[in-house]
N, C-alpha and C positions, 0 to 999 in steps of 0.2 A: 504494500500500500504506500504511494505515496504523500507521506503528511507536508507537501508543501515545507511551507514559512516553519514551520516546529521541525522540522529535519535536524539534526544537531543541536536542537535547543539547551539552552542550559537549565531553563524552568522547567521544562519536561510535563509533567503530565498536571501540575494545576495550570500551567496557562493553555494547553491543551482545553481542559475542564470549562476553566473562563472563556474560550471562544466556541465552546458549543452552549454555553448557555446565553452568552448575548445573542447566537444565532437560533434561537427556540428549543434549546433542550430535545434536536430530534438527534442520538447519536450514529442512527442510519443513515440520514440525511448530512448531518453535517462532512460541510467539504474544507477542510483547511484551504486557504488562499496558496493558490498553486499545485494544489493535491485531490485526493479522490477520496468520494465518500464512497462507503458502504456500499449504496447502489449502483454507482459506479464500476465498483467492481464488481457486484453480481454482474452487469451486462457483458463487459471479458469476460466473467466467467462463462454464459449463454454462450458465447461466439466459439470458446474452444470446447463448450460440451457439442456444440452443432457440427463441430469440425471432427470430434472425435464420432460421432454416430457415423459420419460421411464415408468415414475411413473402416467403420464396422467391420463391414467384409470382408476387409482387407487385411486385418488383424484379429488375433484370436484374444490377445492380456494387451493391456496397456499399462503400464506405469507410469504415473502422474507423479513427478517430485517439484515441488514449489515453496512458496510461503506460503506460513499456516492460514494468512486472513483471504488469501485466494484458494487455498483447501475449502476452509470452512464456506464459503461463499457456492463454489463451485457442489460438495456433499450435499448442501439444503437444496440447490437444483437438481441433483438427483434425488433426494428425498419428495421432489416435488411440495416442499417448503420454502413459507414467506422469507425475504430478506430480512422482517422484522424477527425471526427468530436467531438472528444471527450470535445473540449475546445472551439464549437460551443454552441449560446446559444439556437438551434434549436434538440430539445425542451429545455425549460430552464433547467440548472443544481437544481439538488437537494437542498431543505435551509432543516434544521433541520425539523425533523418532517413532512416532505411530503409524502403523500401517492400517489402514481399512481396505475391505474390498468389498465393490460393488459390482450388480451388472447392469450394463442399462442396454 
């Protein structure tokens, strides 16, 4: 994900905090200035779940290795889950090193 303006911050996660609540307390919607929210990246996500269905046939397993906020983004589109559950822990978020497999 990129957080824009907060990339290297020294304040780190309360002025984070403070520019999502001047911007309505949405933390799916909030986009850092020069960065991407949430739904954002669900729509990358969509573009490479459409690319990876394209390629179905052509592949039997796929290994998906990435970041975990494009993991998690990308699982709730195969779960056929809102973006708004992103910060759900149903199913639990990603730790280091988690493998899932789906099929779609």
């Amino acid at each position: 994900r990129n957080i824009g303006v907060f990339t290297n911050s020294k304040q780190g996660n309360q002025e984070i905090k403070d520019d999502i609540t001047r911007q309505g307390d949405d933390r799916i919607a909030w986009r850092p200035e020069g960065g991407e929210s949430i739904l954002d990246i669900t729509e990358r996500a969509k573009k490479f779940l459409a690319k990876l269905e394209e390629l179905g046939a052509e592949y039997k397993s796929v290994l998906v290795c990435s970041h975990r906020i494009f993991l998690r983004t990308l699982e709730l589109l195969i779960l056929e889950r809102p973006p708004q559950d992103f910060y759900s822990e149903d199913p639990p978020a990603l730790e280091p090193g988690d493998l899932r497999h789906y099929h779609i």
